[in-house]
C-alpha positions in Angstrom: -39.0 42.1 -10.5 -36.0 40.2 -12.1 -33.5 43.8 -10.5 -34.8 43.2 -7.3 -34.7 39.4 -7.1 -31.0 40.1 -7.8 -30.7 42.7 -5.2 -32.1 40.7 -2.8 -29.6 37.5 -3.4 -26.6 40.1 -3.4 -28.5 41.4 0.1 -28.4 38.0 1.1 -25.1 36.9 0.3 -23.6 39.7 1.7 -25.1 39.2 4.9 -24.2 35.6 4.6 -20.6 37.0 4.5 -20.5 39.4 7.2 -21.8 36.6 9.0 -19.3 33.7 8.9 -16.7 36.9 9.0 -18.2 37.4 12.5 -18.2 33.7 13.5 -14.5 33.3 12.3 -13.6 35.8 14.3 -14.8 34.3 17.7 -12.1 31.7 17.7 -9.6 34.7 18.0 -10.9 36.4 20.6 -9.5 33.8 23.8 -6.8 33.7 22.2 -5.7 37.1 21.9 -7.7 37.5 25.7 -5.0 35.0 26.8 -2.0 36.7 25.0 -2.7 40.0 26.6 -3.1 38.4 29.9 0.2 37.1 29.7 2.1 40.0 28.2 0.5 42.5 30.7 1.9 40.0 33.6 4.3 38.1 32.3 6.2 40.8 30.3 7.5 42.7 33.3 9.3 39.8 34.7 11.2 38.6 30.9 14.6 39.6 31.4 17.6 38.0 29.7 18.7 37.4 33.6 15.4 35.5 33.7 15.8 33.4 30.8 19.8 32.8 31.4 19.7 32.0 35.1 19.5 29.0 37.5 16.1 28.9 39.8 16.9 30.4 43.7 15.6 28.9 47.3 12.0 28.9 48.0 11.6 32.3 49.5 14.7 34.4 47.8 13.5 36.9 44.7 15.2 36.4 41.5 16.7 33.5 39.8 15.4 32.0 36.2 14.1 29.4 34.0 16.9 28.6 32.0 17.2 24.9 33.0 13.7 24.7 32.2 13.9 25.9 28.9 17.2 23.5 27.9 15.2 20.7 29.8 12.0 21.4 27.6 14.1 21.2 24.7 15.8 18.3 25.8 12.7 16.8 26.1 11.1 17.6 22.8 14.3 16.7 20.6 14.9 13.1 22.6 10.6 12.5 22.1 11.3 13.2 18.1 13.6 11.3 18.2 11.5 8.3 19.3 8.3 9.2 17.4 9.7 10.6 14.0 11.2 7.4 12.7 8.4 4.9 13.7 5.5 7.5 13.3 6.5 8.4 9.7 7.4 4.6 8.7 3.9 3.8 10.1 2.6 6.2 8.0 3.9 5.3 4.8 2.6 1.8 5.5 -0.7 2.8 5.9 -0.5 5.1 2.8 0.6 2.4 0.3 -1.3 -0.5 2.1 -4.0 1.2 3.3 -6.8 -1.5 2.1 -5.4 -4.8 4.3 -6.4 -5.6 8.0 -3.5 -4.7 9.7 -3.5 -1.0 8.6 -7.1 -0.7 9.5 -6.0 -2.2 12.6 -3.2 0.4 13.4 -5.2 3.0 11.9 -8.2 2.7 14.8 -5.2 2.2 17.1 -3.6 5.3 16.2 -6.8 7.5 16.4 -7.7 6.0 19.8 -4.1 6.5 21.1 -4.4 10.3 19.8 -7.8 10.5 22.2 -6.0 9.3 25.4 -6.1 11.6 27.8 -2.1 12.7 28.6 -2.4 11.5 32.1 -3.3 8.0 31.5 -0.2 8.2 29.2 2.0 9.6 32.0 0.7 7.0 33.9 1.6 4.8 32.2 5.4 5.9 31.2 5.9 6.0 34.7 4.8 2.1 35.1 7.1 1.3 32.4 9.8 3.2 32.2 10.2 5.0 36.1 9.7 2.1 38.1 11.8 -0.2 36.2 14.7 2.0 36.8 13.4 2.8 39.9 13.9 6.7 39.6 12.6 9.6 37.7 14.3 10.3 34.5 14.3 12.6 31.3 14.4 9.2 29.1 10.7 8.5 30.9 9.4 12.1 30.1 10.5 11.9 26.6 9.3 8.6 26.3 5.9 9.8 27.7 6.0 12.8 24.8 6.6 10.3 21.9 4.0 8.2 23.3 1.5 11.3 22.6 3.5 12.8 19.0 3.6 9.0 17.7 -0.7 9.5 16.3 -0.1 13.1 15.6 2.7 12.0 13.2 1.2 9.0 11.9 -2.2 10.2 10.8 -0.9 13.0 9.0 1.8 11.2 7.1 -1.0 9.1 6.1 -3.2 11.8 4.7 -0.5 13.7 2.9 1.2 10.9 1.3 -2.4 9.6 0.1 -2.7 12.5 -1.9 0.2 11.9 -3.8 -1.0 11.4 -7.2 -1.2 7.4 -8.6 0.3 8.6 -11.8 3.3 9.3 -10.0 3.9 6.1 -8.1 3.2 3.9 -11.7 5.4 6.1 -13.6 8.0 5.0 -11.0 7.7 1.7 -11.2 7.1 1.6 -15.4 10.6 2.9 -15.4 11.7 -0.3 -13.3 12.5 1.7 -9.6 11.9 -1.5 -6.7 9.1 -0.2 -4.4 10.3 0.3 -1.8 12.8 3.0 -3.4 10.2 4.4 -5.3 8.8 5.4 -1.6 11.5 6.8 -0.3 12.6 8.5 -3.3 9.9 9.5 -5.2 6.8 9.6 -3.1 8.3 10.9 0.2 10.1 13.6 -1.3 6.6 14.6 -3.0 5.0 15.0 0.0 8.0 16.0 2.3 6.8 19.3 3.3 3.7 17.9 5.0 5.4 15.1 6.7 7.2 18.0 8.5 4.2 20.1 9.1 2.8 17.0 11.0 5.8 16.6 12.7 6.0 20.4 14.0 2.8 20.4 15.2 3.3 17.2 17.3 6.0 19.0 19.2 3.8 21.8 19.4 1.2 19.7 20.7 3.8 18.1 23.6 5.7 21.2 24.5 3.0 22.5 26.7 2.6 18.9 28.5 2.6 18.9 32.0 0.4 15.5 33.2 3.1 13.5 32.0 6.2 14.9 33.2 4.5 15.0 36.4 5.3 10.8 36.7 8.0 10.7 34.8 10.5 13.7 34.7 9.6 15.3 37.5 11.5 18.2 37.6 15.1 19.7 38.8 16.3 22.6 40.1 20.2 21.9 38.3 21.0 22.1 34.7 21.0 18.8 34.2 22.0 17.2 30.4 21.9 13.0 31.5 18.7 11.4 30.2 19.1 9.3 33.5 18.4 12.1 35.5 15.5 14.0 36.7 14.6 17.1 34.3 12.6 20.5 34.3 10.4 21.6 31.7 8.7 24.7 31.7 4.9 23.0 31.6 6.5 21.8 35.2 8.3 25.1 36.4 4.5 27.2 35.6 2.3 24.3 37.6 4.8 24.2 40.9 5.8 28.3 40.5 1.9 29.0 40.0 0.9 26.8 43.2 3.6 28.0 45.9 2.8 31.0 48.4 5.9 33.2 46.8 4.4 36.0 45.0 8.2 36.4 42.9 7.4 32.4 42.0 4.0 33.7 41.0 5.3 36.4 38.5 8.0 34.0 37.4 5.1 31.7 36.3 3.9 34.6 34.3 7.2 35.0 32.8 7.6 31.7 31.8 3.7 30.7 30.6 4.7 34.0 27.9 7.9 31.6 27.0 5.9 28.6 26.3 3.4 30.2 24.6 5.5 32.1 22.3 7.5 28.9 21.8 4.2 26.9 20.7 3.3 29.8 18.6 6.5 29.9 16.9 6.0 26.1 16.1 2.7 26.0 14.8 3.2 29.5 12.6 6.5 27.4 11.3 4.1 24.5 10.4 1.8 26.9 8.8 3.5 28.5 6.7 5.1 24.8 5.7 1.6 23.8 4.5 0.8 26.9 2.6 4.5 26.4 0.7 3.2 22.7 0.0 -0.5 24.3 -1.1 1.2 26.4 -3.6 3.3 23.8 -5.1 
């Protein structure tokens, strides 16, 4: 009787097994459904012509995407630079002061700014930045991007910096280190590896944004560089390519929805495979 009460709980545990093998696998099967779709239409059109040229007339075959891509980048890289500082200064507040009213405070603001649905944010960017200057601008859609990385940032500076050990931060100051520099010196360093994970996967998160740049950047046909100026963006070139009549603007939607989507996977393996480095140290 004791043999087969053990056979039946290694029978049960393996089936327990197989089981959440099966379920974990359900998560992967839109996504690799959505990666075929876009390599078996998207694939044909990728050319280096494609991703090194200008966009053509409504109407006239050819042309590329590449002011979309160096407009996405733009993008992304001037909304860091908004959200990075601030959202990682925020977080180290809340991390060493995290028991006072004001942190609570920003920390319920935070997490019902990271539920705010992008359009309400675009919305809004475009009531304070766009009218304003009275003209679409790259400034307004990066400003709109930071506006959505700023939580992402925030929270998870918070979370990674709270696990820095105590023993760490009072050996710091024993020694006679100010605070403030044992922060930035001692505890930021520690958990520097996360802070960037957070940070990659808030540009992952605004790289495939299109609701906001609808207000704000609005898109543009010429390489354009001046943050005073309209931009493109890929998220825009994919929603006005995949609603015109031109079947050639409908394959070059394909093309460039398998650019985005390899860009955001690049991101998010990047920040990956930063959080496994900072799990095995």
């Amino acid at each position: 009787m004791k043999e087969q009460g053990i056979a039946l709980r290694l029978w049960k545990d393996r089936v327990a097994s197989l089981v959440i093998f099966a379920l974990a696998l359900i998560p992967l099967i839109p996504l690799f459904l959505i990666l075929f779709q876009l390599f078996s239409k998207g694939a044909s059109s990728l050319s280096l012509h494609f991703l090194t040229s200008l966009p053509r007339p409504p109407g006239e075959a050819g042309g590329g995407v590449v002011n979309a891509i160096l407009g996405s980048i733009l993008l992304v890289a001037m909304a860091s630079i908004l959200a990075v500082p601030t959202g990682v200064l925020a977080g180290i507040y809340l991390s060493e002061f995290y028991d006072r009213l004001l942190p609570n405070m920003v920390r319920t603001a935070a997490d019902l700014l990271q539920g705010t649905p992008s359009i309400v944010i675009g919305i809004m960017a475009c009531a304070w930045v766009v009218r304003p200057l009275h003209h679409f601008s790259a400034l307004a859609g990066s400003a709109a991007l930071a506006i959505i990385m700023l939580p992402v940032i925030v929270r998870t500076t918070e979370e990674v910096l709270v696990l820095v050990p105590k023993e760490i931060r009072e050996g710091a100051l024993a020694l006679g280190v100010p605070r403030w520099r044992m922060i930035l010196q001692v505890v930021l360093p520690t958990g520097l590896v996360g802070v960037a994970t957070g940070i990659l996967l808030s540009m992952a998160r605004v790289a495939g944004e299109t609701a906001p740049l609808l207000f704000t950047a609005f898109g543009n046909p010429f390489l354009s560089w001046k943050p005073t100026e309209p931009i493109d963006a890929l998220p825009l070139v994919i929603f006005n390519y995949a609603t015109s009549p031109y079947a050639d603007w409908w394959r070059q939607a394909w093309a460039a929805s398998l650019v985005l989507i390899l860009l955001v996977l690049f991101l998010n393996t990047t920040a990956r495979l930063a959080a496994r480095k900072m799990g095995g140290r």
